[in-house]
C-alpha positions as CSV (number, residue, x, y, z in Angstrom):
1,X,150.8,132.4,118.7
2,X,150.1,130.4,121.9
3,X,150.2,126.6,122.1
4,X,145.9,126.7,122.5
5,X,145.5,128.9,119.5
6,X,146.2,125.7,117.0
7,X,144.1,123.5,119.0
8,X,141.1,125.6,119.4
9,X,141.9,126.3,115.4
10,X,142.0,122.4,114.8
11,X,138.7,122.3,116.9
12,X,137.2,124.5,115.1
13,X,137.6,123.3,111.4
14,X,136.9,119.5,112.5
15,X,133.7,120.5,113.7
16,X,132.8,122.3,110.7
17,X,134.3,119.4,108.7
18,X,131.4,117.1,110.5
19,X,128.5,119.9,110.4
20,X,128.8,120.4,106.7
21,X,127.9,116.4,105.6
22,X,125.4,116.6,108.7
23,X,123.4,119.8,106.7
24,X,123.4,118.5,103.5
25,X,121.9,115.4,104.7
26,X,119.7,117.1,106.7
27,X,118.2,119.3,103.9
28,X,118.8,116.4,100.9
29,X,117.2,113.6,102.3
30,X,113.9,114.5,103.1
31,X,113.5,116.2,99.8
32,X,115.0,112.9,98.6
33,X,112.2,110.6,100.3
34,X,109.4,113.1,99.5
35,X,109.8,113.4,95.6
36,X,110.8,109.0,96.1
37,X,107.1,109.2,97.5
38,X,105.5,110.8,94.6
39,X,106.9,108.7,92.4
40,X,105.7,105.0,93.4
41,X,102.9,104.2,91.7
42,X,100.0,103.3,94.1
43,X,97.5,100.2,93.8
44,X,94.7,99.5,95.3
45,X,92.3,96.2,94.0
46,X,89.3,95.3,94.4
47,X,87.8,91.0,94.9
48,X,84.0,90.8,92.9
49,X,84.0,87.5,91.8
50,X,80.9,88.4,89.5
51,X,82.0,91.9,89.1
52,X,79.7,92.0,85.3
53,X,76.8,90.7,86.9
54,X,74.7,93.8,87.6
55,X,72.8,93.6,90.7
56,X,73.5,95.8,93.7
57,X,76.5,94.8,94.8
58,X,78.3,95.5,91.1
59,X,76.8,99.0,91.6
60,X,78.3,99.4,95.2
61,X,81.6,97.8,93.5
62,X,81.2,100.7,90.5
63,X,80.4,103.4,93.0
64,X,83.9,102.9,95.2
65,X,85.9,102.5,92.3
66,X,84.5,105.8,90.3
67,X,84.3,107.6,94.0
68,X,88.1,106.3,93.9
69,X,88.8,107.4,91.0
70,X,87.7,111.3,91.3
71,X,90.1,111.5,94.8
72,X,92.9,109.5,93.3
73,X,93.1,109.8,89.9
74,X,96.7,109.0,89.6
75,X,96.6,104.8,91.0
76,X,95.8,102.0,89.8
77,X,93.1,100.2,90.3
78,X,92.7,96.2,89.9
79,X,89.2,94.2,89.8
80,X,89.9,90.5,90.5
81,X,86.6,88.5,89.1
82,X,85.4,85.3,87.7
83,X,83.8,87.0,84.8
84,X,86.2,85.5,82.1
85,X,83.9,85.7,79.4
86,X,83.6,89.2,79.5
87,X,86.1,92.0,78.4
88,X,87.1,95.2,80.1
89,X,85.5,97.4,77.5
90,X,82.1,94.9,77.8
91,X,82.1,95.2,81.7
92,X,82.9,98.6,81.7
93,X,80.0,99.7,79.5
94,X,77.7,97.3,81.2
95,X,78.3,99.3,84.5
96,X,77.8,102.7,82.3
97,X,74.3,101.7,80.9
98,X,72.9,99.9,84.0
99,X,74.3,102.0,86.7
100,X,74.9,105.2,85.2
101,X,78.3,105.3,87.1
102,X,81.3,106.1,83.8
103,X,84.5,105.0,85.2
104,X,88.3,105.9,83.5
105,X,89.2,103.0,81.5
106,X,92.5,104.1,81.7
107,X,93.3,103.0,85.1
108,X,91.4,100.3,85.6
109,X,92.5,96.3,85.0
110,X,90.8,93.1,85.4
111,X,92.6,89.7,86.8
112,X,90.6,87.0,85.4
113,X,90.2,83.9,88.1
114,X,89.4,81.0,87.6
């Protein structure tokens, strides 16, 4: 054995040393950051400060939220009113019967302003 066959050996099993952490973080951490992604809830809300109402602007407000709802049926949506003297269920079926427009109550909160 020669004096360059050890180094060129040494060489040779540092650089895999490096390249194998390199790969795995390579292939784990975009898998890591894609399935982190998924995860997070998302929000989006929504400023009607007489959201129950009932004139045209409640019906445009009813319309983005339900049009919301059908493409991302997996967030969260928030309606921040002034309407404290109504429930969720009571605004909710107030949009129903004078729009027409039946939204998920399942996603859907109200923040009550005052």
């Amino acid at each position: 054995m020669s004096e360059t066959e050890p180094s060129v050996l040494c060489n040779l099993i540092t650089t895999i040393l490096y390249l194998i952490p390199l790969t795995v973080a390579l292939l784990v951490i975009p898998f890591k950051l894609i399935s982190d992604t998924r995860r997070k809830s998302k929000t989006i809300g929504f400023f009607h400060p007489y959201c129950n109402a009932g004139g045209g602007g409640e019906r445009v407000l009813w319309a983005a939220i339900r049009t919301m709802q059908k493409k991302y049926p997996n967030h969260k949506y928030y309606v921040y009113s002034g309407d404290t003297d109504a429930t969720k269920e009571q605004i909710l079926l107030k949009a129903r019967q004078r729009f027409g427009i039946e939204l998920d109550p399942t996603n859907i909160e109200f923040i009550y302003l005052k």
